[in-house]
N, C-alpha and C positions, 0 to 999 in steps of 0.2 A: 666547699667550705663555707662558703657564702650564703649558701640555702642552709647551712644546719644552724649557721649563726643567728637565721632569720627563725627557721622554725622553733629553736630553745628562745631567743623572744617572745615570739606566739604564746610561746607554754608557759613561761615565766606572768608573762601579761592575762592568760584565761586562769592560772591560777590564783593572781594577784588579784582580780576582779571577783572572782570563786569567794575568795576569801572575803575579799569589800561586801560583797552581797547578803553572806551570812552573818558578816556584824551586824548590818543594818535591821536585816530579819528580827534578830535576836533582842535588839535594841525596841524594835517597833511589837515584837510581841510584850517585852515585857514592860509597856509602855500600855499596852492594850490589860493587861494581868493587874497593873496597878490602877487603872480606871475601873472595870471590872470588881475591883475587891470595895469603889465607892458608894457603889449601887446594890442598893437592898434589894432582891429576887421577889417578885410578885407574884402568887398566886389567885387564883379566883375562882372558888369554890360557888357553884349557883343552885344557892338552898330554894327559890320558889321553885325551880324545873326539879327537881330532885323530889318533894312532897308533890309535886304536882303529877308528877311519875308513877305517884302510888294509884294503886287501887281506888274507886271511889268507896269499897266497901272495906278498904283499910281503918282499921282500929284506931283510935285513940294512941293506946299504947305502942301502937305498931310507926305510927307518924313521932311521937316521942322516941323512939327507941331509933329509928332513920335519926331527925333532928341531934341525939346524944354521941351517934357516930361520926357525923357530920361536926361537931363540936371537937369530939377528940382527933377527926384530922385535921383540922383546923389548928390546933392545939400542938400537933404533932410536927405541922410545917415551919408552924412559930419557933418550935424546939430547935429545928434544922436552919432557922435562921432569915425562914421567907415573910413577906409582909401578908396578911392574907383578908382577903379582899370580899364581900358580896354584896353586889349591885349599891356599889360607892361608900357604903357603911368598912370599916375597919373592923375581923373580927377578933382576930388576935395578930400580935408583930413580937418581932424580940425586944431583948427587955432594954437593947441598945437604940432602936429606932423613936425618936420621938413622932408620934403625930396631933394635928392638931384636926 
């Protein structure tokens, strides 16, 4: 009787703690989800190595046409809400980020 009294203890106590554990969990994630949602997402797109990739007997239009793609994801990430970045210049952000 004495040992079943101690082991339903035991059980009652690793549940009780079971449960403490995952409050905290849940508190400390959504704790991390709300910091997370303060931070604009950073991309960095590196337009010299990308023309610089090219061909040296690439075209004109061929370096323009790289460069306008390069713009549109750019353009695309800003849509999705990332700040977007190359080599410290800002090339586009959302329309909620201010920069200076």
């Amino acid at each position: 009787m004495f040992t079943e009294n101690i082991k339903q203890q035991i059980t009652r106590g690793g549940v009780l703690l079971s449960l403490l554990m995952s409050i905290h969990s849940l508190w400390e994630e959504s704790r991390l989800s709300e910091r997370l949602t303060l931070v604009t997402p950073i991309v960095v797109l590196d337009r010299a190595a990308l023309l610089k990739s090219l061909p040296v007997t690439a075209s004109i239009e061929e370096r323009e046409r790289v460069t306008q793609r390069l713009k549109a994801l750019a353009s695309q990430y800003a849509n999705e809400g990332y700040l977007v970045i190359d080599g410290g210049w800002v090339l586009a952000g959302p329309k909620d980020v201010y920069v200076r």
